[in-house]
N, CA, C, O and CB atoms as a CASP TS submission, in Angstrom:
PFRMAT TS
TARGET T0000
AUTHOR 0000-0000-0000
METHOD Language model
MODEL 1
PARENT N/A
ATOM      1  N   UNK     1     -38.457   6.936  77.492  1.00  0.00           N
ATOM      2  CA  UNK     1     -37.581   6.867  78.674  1.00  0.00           C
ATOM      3  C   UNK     1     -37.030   8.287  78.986  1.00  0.00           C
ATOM      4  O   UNK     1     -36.905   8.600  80.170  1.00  0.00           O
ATOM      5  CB  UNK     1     -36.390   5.841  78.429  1.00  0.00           C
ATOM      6  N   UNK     2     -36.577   9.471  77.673  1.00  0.00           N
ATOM      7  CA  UNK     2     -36.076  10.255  78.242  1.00  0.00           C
ATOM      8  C   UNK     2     -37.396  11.149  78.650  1.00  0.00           C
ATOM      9  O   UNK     2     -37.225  12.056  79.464  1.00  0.00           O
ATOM     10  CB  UNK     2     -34.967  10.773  77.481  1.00  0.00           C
ATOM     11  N   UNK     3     -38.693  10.922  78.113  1.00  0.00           N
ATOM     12  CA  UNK     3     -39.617  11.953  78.468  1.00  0.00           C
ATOM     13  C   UNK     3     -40.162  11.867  80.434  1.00  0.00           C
ATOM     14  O   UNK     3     -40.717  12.698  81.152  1.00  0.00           O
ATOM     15  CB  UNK     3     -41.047  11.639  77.232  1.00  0.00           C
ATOM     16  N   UNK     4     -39.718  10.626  80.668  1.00  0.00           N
ATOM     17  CA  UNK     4     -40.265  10.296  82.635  1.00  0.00           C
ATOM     18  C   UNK     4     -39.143  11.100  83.138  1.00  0.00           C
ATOM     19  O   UNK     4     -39.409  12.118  83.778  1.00  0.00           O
ATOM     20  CB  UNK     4     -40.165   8.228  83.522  1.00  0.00           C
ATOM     21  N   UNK     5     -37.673  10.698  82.884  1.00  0.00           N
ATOM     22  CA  UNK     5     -37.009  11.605  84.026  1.00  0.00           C
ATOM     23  C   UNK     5     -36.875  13.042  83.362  1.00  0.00           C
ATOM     24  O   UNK     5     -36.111  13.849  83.891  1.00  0.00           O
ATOM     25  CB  UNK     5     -35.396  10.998  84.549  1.00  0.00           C
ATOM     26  N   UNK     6     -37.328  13.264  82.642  1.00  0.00           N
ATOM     27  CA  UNK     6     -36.808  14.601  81.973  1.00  0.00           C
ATOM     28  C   UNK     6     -38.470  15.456  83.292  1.00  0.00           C
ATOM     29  O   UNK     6     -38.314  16.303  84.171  1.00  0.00           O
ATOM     30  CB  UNK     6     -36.974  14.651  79.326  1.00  0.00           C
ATOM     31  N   UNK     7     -39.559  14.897  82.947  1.00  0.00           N
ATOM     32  CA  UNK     7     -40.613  15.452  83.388  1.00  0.00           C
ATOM     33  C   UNK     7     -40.469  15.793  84.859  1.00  0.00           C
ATOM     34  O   UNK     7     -40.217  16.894  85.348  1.00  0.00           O
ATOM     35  CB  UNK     7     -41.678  14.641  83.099  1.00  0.00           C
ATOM     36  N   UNK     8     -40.630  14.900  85.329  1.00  0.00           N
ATOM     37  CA  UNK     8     -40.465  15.049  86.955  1.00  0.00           C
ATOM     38  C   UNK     8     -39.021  15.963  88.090  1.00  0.00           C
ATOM     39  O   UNK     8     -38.861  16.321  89.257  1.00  0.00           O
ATOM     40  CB  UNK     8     -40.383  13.381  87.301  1.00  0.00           C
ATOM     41  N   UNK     9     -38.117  15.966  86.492  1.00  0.00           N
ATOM     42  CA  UNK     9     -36.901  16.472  87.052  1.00  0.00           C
ATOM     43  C   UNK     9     -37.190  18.308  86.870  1.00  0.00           C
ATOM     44  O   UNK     9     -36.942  19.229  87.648  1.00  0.00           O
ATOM     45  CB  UNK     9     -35.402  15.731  86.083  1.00  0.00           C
ATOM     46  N   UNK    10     -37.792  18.297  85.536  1.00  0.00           N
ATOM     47  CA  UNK    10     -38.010  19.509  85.286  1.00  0.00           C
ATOM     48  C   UNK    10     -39.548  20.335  86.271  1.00  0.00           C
ATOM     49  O   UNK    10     -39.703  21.524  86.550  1.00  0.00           O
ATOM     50  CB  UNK    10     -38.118  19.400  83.631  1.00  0.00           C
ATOM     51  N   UNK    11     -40.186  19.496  86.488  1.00  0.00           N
ATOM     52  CA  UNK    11     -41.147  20.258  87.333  1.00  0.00           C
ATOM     53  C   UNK    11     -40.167  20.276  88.929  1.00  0.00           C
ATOM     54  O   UNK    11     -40.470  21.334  89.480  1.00  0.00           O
ATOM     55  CB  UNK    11     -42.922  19.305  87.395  1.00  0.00           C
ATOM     56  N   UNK    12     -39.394  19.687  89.595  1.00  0.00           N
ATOM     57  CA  UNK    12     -38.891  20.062  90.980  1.00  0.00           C
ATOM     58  C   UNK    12     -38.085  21.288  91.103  1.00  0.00           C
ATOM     59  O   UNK    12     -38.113  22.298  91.805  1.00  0.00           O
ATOM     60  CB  UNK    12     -38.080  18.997  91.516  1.00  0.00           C
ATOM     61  N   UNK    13     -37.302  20.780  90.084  1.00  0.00           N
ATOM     62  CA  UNK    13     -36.016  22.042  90.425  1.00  0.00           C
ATOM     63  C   UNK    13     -36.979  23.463  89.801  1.00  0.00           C
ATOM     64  O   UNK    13     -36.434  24.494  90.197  1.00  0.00           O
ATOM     65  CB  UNK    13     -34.024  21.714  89.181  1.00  0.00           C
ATOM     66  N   UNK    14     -37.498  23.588  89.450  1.00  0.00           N
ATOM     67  CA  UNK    14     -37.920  25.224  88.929  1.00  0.00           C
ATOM     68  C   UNK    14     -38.554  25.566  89.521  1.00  0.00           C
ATOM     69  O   UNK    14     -39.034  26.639  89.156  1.00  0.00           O
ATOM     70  CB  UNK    14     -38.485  25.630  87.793  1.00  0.00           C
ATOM     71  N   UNK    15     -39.139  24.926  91.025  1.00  0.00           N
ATOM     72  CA  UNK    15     -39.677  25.878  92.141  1.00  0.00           C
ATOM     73  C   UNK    15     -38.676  25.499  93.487  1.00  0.00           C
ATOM     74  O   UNK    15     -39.136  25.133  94.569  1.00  0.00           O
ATOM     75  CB  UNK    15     -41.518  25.550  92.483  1.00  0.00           C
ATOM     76  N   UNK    16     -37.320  25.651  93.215  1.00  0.00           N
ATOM     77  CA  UNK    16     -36.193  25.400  93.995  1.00  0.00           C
ATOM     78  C   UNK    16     -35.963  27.116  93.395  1.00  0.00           C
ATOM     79  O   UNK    16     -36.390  28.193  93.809  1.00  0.00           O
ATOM     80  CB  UNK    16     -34.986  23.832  93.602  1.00  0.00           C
ATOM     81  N   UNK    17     -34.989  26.688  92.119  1.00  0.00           N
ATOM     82  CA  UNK    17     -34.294  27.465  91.367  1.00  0.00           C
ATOM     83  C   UNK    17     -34.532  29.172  91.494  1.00  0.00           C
ATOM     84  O   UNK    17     -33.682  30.054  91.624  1.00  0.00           O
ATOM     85  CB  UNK    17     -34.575  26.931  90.072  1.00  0.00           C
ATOM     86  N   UNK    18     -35.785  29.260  91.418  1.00  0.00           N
ATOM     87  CA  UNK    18     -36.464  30.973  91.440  1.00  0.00           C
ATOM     88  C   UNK    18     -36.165  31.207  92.682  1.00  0.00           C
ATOM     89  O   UNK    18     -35.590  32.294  92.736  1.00  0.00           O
ATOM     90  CB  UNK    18     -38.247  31.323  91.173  1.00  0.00           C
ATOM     91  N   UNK    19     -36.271  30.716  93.733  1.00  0.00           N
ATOM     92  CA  UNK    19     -35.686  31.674  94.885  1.00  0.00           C
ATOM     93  C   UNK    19     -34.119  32.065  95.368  1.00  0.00           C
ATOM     94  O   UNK    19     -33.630  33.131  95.740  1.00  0.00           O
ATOM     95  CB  UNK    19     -36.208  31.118  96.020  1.00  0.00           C
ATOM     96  N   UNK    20     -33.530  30.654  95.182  1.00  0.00           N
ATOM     97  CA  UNK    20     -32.253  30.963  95.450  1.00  0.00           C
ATOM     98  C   UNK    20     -31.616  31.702  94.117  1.00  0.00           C
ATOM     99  O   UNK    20     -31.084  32.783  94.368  1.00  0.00           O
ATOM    100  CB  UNK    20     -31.517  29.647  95.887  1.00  0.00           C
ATOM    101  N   UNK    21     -31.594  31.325  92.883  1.00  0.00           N
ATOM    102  CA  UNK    21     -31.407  32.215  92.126  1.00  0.00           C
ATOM    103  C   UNK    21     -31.455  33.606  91.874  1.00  0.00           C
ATOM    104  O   UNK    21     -30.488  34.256  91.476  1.00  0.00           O
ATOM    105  CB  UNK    21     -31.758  31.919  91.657  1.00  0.00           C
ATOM    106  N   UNK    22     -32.710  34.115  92.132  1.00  0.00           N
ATOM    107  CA  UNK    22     -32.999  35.481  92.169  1.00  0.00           C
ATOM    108  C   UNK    22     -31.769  35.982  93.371  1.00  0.00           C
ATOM    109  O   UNK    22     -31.006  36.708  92.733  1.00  0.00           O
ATOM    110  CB  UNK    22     -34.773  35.756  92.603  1.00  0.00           C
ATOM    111  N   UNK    23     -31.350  35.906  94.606  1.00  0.00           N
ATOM    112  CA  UNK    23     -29.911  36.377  95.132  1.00  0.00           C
ATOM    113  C   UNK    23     -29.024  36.542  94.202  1.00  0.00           C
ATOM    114  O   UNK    23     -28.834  37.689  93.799  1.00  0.00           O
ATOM    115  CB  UNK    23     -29.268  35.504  96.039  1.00  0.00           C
ATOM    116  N   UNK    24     -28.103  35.201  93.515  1.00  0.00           N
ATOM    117  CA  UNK    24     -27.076  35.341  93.047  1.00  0.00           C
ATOM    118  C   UNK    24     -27.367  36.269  91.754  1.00  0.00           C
ATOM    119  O   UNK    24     -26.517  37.024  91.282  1.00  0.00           O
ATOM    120  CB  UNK    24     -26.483  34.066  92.901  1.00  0.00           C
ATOM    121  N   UNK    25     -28.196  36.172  91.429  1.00  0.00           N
ATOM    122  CA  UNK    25     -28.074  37.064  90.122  1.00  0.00           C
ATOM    123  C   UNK    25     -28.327  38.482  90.299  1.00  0.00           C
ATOM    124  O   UNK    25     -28.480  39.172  89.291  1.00  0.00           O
ATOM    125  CB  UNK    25     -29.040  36.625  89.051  1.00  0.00           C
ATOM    126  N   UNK    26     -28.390  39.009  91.466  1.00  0.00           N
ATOM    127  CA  UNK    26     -28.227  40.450  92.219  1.00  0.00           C
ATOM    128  C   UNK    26     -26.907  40.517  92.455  1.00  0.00           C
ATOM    129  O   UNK    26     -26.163  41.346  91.932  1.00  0.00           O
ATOM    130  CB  UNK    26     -29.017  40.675  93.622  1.00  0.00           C
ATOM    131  N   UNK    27     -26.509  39.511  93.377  1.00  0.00           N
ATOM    132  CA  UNK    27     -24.994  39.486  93.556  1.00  0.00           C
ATOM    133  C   UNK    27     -23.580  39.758  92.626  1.00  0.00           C
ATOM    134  O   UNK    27     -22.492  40.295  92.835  1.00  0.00           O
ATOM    135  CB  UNK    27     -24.883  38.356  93.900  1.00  0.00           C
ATOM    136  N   UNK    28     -24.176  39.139  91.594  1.00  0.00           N
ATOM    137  CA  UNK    28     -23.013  38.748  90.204  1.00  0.00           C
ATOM    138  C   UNK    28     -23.049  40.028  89.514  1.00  0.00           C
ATOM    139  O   UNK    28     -22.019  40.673  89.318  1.00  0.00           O
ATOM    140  CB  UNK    28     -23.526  37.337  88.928  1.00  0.00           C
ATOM    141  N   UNK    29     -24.363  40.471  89.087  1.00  0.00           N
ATOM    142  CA  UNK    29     -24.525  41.880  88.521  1.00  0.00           C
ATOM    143  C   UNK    29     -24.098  43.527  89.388  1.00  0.00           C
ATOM    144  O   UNK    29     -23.949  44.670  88.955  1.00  0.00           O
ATOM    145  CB  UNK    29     -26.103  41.850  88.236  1.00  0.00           C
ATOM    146  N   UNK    30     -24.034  43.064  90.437  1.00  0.00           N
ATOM    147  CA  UNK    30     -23.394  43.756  91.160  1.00  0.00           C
ATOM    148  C   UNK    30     -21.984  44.555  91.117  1.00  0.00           C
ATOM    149  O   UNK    30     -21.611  45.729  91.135  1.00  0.00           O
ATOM    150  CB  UNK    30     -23.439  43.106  91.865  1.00  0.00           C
ATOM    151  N   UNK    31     -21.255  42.919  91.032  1.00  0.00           N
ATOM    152  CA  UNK    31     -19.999  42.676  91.278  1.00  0.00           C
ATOM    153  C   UNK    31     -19.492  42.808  89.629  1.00  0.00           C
ATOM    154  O   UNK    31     -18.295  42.984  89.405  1.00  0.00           O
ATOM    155  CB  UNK    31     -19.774  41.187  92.142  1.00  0.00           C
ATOM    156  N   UNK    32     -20.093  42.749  88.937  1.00  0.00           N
ATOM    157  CA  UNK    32     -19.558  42.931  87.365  1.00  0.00           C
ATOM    158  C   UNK    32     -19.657  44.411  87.045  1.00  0.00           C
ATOM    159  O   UNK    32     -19.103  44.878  86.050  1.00  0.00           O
ATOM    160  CB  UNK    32     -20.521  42.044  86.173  1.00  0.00           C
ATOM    161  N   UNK    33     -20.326  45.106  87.845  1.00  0.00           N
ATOM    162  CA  UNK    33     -20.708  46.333  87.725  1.00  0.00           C
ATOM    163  C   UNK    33     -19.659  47.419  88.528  1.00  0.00           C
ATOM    164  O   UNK    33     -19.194  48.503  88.175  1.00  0.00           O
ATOM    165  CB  UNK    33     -22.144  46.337  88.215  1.00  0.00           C
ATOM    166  N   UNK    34     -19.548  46.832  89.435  1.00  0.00           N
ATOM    167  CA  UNK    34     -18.143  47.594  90.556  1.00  0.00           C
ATOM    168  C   UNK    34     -16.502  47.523  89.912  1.00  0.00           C
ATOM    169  O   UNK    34     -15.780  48.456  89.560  1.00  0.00           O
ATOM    170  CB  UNK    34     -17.992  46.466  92.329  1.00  0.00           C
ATOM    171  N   UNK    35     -16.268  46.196  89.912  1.00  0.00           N
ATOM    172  CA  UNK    35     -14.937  46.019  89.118  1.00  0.00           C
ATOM    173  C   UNK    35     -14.802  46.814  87.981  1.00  0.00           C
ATOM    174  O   UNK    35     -13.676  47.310  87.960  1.00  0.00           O
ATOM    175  CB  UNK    35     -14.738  44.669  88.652  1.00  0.00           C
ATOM    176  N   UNK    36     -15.718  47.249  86.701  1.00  0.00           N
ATOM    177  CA  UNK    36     -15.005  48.039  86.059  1.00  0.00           C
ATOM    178  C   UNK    36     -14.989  49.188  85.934  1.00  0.00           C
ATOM    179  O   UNK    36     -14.832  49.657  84.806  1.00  0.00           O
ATOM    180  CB  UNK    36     -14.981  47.820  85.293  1.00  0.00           C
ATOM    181  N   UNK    37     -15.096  49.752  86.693  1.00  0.00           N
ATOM    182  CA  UNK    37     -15.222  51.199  87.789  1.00  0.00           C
ATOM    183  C   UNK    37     -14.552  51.572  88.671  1.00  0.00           C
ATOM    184  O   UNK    37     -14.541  52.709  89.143  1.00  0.00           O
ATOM    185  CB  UNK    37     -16.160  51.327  88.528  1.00  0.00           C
ATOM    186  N   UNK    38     -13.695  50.342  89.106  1.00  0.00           N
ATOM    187  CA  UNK    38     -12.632  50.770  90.405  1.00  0.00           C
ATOM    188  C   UNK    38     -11.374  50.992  89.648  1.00  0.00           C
ATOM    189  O   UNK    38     -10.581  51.900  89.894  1.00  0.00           O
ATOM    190  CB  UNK    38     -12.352  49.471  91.730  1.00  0.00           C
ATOM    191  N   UNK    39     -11.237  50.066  88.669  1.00  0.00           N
ATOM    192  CA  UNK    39      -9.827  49.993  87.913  1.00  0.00           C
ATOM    193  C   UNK    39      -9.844  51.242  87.466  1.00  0.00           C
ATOM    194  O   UNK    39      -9.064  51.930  88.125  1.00  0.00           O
ATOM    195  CB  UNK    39      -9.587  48.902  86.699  1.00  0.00           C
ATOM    196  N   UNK    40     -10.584  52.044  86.342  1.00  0.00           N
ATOM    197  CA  UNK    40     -10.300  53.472  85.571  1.00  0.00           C
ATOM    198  C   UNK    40     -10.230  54.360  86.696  1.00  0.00           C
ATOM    199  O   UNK    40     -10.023  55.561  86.522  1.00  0.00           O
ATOM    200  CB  UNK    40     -11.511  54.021  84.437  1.00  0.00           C
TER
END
């Protein structure tokens, strides 16, 4: 039982995930990168 929804759940979302992902994780690294640089 957990191997049907585990399968079908895991093949959708990981050709969702790679595109919108790849943004935020430009975004976040960004922004973690600026903040501790403005303060000193």
């Amino acid at each position: 039982m957990l191997l049907v929804p585990d399968a079908p759940k895991a093949t959708q979302p990981p050709r969702v995930p790679p595109q919108p992902r790849g943004k935020p994780v430009l975004s976040h690294r960004r922004t973690i990168r600026v903040p501790p640089v403005t303060p000193p």
